[in-house]
Z-matrix of the N, CA and C atoms (Angstrom, degrees):
N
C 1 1.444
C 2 1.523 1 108.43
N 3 1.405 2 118.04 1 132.77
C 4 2.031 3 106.52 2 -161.69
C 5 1.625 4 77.07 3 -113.52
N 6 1.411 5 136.18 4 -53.09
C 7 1.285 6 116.26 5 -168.72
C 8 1.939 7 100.78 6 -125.00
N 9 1.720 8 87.20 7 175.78
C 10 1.072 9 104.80 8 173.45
C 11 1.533 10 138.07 9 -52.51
N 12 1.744 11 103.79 10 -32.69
C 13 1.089 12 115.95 11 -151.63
C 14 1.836 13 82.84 12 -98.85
N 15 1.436 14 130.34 13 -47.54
C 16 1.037 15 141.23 14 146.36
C 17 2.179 16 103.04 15 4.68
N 18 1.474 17 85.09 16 -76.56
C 19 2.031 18 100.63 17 -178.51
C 20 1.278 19 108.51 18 -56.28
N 21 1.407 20 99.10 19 -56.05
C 22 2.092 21 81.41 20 -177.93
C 23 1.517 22 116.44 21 -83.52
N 24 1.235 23 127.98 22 -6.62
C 25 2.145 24 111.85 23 145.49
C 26 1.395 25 94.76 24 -77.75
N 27 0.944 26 142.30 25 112.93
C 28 1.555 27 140.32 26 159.85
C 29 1.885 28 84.15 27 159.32
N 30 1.255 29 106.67 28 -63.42
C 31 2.075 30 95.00 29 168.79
C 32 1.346 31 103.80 30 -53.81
N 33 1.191 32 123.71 31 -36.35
C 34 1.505 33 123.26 32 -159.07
C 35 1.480 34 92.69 33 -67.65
N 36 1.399 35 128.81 34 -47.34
C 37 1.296 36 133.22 35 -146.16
C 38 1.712 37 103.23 36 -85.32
N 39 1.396 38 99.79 37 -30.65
C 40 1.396 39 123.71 38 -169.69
C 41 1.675 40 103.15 39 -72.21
N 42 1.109 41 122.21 40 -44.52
C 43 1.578 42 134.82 41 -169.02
C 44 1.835 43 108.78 42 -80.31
N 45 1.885 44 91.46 43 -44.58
C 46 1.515 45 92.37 44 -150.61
C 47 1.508 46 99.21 45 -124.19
N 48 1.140 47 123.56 46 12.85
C 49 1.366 48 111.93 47 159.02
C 50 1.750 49 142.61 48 -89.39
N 51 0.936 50 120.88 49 151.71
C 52 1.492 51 127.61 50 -158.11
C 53 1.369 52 107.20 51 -91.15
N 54 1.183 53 107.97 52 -18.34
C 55 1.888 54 118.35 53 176.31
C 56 1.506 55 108.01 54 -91.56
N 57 1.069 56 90.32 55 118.09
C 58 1.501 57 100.70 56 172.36
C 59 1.385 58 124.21 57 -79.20
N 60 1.032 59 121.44 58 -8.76
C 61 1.858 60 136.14 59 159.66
C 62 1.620 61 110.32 60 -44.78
N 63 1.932 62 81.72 61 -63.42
C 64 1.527 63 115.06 62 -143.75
C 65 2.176 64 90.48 63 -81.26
N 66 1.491 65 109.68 64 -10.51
C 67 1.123 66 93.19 65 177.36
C 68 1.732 67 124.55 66 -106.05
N 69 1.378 68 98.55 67 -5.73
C 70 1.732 69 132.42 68 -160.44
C 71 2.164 70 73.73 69 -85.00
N 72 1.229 71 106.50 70 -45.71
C 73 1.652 72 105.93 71 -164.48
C 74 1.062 73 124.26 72 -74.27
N 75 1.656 74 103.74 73 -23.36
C 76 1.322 75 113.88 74 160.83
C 77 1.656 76 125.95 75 -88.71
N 78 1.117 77 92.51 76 -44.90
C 79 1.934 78 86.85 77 159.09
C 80 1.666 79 110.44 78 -48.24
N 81 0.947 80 121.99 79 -48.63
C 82 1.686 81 121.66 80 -167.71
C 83 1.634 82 104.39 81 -73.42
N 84 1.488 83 106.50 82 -22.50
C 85 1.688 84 98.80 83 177.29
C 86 1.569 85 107.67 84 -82.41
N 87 1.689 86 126.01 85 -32.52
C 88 0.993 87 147.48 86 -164.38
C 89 1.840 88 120.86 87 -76.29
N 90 1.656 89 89.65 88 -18.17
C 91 1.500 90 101.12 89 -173.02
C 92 1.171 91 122.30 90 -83.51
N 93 1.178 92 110.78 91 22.27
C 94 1.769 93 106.84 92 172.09
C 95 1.095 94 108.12 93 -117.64
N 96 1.751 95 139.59 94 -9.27
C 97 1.306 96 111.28 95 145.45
C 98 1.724 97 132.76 96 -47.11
N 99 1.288 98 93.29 97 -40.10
C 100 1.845 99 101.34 98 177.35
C 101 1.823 100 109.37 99 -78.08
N 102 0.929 101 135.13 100 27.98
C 103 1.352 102 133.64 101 -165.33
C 104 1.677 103 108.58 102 -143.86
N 105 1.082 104 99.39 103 -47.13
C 106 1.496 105 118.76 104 -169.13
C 107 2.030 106 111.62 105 -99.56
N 108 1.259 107 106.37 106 116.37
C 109 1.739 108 110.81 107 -171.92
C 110 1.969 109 85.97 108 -84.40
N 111 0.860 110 117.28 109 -2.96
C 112 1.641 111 114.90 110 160.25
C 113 1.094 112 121.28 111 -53.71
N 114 1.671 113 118.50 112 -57.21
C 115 0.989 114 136.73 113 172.75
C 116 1.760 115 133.85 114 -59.40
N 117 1.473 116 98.32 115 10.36
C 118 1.374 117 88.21 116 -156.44
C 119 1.663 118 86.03 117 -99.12
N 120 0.767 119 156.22 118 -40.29
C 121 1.474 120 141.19 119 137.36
C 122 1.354 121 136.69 120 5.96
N 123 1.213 122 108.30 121 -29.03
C 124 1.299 123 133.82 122 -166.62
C 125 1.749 124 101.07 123 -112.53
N 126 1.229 125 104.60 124 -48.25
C 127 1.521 126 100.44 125 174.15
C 128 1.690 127 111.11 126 -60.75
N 129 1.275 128 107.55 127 -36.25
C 130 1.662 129 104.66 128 171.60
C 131 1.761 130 128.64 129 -67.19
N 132 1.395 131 87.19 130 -37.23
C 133 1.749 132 100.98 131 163.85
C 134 1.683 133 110.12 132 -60.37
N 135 1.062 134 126.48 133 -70.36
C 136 1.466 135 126.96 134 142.91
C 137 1.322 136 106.36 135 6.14
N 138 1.609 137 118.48 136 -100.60
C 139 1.322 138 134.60 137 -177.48
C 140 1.770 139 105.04 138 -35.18
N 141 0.861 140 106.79 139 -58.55
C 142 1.969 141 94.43 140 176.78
C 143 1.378 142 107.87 141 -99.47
N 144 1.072 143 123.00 142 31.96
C 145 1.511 144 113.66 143 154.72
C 146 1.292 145 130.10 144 -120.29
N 147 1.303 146 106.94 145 -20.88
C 148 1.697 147 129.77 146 -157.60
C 149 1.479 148 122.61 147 -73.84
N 150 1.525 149 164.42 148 155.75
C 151 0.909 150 140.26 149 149.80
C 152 1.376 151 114.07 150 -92.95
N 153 1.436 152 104.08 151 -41.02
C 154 1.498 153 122.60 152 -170.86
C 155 1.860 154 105.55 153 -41.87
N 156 0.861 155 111.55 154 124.69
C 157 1.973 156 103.69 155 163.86
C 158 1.529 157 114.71 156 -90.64
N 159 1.640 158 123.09 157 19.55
C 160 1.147 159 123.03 158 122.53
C 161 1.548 160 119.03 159 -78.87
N 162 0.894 161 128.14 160 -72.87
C 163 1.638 162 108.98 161 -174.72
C 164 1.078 163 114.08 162 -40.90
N 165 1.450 164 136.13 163 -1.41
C 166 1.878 165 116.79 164 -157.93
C 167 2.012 166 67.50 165 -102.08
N 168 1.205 167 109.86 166 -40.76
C 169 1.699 168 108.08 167 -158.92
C 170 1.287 169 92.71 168 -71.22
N 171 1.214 170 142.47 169 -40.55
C 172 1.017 171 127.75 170 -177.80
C 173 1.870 172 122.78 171 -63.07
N 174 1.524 173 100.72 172 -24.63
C 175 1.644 174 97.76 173 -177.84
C 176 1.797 175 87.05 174 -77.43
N 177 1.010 176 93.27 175 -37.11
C 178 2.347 177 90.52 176 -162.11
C 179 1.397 178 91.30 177 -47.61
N 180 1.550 179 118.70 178 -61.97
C 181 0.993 180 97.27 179 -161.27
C 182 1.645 181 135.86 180 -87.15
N 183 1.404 182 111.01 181 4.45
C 184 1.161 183 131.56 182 151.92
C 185 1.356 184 120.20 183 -36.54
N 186 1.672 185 97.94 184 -80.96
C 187 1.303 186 107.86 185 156.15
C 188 1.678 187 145.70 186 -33.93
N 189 1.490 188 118.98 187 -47.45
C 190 1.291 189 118.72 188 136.00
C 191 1.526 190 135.09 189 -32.24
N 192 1.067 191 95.50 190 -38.59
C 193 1.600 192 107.84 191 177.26
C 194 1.870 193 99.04 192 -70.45
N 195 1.192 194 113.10 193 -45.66
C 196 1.330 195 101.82 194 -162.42
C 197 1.320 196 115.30 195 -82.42
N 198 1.401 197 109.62 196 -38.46
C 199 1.517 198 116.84 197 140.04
C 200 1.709 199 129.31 198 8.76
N 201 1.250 200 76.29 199 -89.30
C 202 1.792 201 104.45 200 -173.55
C 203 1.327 202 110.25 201 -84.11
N 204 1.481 203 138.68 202 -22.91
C 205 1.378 204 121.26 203 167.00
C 206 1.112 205 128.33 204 -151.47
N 207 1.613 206 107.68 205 53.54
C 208 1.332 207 138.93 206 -179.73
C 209 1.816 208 102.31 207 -134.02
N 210 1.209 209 115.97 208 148.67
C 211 1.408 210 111.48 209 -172.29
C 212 1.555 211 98.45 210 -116.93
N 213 1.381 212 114.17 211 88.96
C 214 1.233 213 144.06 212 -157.46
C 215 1.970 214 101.09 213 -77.54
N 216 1.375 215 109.80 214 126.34
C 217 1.627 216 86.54 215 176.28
C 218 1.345 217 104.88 216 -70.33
N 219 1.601 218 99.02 217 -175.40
C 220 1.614 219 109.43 218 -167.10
C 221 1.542 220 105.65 219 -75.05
N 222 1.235 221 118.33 220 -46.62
C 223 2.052 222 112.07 221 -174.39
C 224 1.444 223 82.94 222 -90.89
N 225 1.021 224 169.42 223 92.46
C 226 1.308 225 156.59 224 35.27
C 227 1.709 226 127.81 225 -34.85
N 228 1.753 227 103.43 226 -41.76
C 229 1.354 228 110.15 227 171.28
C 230 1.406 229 102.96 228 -78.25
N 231 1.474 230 131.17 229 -43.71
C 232 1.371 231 127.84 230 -148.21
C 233 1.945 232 88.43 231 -88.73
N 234 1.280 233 137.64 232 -15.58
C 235 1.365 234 132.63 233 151.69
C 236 1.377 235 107.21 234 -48.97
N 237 1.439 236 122.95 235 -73.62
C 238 1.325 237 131.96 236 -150.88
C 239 1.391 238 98.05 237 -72.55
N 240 1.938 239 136.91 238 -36.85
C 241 1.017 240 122.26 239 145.80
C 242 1.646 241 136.92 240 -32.20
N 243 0.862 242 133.78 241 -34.77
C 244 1.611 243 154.71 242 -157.21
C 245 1.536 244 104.16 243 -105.98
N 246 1.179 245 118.57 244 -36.10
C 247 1.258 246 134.42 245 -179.02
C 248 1.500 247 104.20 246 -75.51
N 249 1.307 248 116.67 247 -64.17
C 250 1.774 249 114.87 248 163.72
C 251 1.321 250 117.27 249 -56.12
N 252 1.406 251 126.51 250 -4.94
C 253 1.748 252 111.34 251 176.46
C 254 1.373 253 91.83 252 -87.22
N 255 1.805 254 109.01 253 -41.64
C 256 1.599 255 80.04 254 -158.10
C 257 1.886 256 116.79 255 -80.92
N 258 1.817 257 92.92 256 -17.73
C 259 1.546 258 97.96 257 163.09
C 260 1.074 259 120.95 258 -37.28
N 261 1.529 260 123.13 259 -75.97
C 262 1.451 261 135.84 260 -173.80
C 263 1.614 262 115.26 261 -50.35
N 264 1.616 263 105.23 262 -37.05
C 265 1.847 264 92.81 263 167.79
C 266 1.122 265 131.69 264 -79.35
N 267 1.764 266 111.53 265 -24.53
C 268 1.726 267 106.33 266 155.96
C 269 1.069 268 122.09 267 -82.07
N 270 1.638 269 147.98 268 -6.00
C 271 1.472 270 120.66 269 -174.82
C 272 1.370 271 89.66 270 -144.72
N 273 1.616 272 132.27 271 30.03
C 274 1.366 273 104.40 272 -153.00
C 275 1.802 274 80.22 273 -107.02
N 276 1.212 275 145.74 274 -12.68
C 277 1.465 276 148.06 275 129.35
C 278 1.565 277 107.51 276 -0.88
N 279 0.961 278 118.28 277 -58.20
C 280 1.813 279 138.79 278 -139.51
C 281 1.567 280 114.73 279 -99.79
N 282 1.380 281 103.96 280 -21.29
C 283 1.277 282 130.74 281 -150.99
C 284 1.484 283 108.00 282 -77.62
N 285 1.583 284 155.53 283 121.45
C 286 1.030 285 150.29 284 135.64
C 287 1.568 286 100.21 285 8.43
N 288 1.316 287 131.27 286 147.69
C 289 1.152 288 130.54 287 148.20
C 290 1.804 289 138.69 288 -85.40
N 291 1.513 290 96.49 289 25.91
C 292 1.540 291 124.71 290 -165.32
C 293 1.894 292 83.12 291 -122.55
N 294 0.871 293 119.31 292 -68.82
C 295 1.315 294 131.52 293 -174.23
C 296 1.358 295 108.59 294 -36.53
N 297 1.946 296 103.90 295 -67.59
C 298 1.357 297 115.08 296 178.58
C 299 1.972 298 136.50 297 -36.77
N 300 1.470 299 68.73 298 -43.07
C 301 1.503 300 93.13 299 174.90
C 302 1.590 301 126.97 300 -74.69
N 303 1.286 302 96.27 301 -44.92
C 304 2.072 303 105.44 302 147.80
C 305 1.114 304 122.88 303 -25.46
N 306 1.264 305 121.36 304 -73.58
C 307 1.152 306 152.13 305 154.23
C 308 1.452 307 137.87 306 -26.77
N 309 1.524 308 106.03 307 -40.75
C 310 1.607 309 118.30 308 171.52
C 311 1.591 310 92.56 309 -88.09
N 312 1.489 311 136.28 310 -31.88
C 313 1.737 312 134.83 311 -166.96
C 314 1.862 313 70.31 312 -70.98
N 315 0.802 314 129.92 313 -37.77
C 316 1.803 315 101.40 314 -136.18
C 317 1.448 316 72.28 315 -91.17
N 318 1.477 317 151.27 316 -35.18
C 319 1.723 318 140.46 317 -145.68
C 320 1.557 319 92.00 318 -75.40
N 321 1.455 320 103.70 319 -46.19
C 322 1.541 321 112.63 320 -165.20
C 323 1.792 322 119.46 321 -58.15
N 324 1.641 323 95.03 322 -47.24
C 325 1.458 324 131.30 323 168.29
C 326 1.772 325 96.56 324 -27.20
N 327 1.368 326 94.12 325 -99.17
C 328 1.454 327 115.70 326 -176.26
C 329 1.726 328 124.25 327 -42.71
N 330 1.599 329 97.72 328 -13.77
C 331 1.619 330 106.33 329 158.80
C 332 1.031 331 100.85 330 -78.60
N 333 1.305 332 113.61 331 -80.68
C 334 1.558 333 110.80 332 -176.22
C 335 1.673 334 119.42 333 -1.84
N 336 1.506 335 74.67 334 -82.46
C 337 2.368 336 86.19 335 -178.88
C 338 1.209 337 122.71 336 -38.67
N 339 1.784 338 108.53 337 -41.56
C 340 1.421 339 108.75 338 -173.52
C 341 1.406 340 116.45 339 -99.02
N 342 1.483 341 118.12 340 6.95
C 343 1.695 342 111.15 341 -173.83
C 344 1.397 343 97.14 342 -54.19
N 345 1.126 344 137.54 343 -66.23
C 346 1.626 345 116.22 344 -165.70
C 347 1.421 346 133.43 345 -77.97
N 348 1.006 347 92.84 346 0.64
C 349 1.633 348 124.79 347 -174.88
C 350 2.070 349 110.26 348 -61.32
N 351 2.044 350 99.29 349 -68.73
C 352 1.373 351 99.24 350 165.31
C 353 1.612 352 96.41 351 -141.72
N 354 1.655 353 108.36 352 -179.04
C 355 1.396 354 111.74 353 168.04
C 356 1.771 355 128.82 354 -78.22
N 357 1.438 356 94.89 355 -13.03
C 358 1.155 357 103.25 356 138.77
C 359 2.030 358 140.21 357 1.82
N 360 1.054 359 78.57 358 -91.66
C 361 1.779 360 125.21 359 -169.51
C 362 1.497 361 95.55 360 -63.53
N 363 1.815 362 124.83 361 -40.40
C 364 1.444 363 132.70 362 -161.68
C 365 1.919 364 108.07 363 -81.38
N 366 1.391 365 96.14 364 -18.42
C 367 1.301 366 113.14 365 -167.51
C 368 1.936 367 110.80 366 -72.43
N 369 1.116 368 109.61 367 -2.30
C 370 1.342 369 87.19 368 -160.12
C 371 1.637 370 107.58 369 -96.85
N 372 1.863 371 137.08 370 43.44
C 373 0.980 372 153.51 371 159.96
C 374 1.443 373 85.62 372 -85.86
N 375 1.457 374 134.07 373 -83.19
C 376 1.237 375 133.57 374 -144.06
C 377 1.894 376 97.16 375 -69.21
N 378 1.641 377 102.65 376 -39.49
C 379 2.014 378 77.30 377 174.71
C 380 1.498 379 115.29 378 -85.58
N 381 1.174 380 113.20 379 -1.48
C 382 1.527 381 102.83 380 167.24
C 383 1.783 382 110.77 381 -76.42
N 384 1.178 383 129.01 382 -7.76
C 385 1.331 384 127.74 383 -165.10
C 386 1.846 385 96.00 384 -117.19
N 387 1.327 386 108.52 385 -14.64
C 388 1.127 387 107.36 386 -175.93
C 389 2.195 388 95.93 387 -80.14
N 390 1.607 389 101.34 388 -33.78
C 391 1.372 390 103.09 389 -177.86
C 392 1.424 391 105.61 390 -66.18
N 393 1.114 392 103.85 391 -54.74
C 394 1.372 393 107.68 392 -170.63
C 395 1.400 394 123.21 393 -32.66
N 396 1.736 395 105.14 394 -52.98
C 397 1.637 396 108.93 395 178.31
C 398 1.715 397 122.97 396 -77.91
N 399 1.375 398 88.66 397 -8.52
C 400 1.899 399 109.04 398 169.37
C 401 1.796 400 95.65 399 -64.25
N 402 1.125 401 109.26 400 -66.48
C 403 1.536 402 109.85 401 163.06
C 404 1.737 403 135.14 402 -8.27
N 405 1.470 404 92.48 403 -54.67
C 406 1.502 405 95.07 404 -136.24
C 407 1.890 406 82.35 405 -106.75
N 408 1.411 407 114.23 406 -8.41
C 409 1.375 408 118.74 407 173.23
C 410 1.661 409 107.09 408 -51.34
């Protein structure tokens, strides 16, 4: 993939096409964000770069993927954790409501895995209430 705009026609093609060739080709070009913990860098660049709400779905759900069956070190998850709080409080307003929801599976996800892991992970009652009143300002 050389550019950005390149990734989201290729999500586009991947999500919304009627050819099943043309979408089997794009999943198979697309599958190394979800495969590769290389990539997860790139899924975040994605996330603040993208317009498409396929590409943003495509990094979430990448990411989910790596999540759940990749054995992620611990400040790698507790980054990519921290990274979705502050994601979700700047753009999560703005967000497709397909996207959004990606996004809260993957916040929840990555608690999940790591509640016993650090204290970290236990915290997110008090920053969800801390968002909340960010909100209501």
């Amino acid at each position: 993939m050389e550019t950005l705009a390149q990734l989201e026609a290729m999500c586009e093609r991947l999500y919304n096409s009627q050819d099943s060739v043309e979408r089997a080709q794009a999943e198979s070009t697309l599958k190394c964000f979800s495969l590769n913990s290389d990539y997860i860098s790139q899924c975040q660049y994605v996330l603040d770069n993208a317009s498409s709400p396929y590409a943003l779905m495509l990094a979430s759900s990448s990411l989910l993927k790596q999540v759940t069956e990749q054995s992620l070190p611990l400040q790698l998850r507790i980054d990519i954790r921290n990274y979705l709080i502050n994601y979700l409080a700047s753009k999560g307003p703005e967000l497709e409501p397909f996207v959004l929801g990606s996004l809260i599976q993957l916040f929840c996800r990555i608690t999940k895995f790591g509640w016993l892991d650090d204290d970290k992970f236990r915290e997110v009652v008090k920053e969800a209430m801390n968002f909340l009143s960010q909100v209501t300002r």
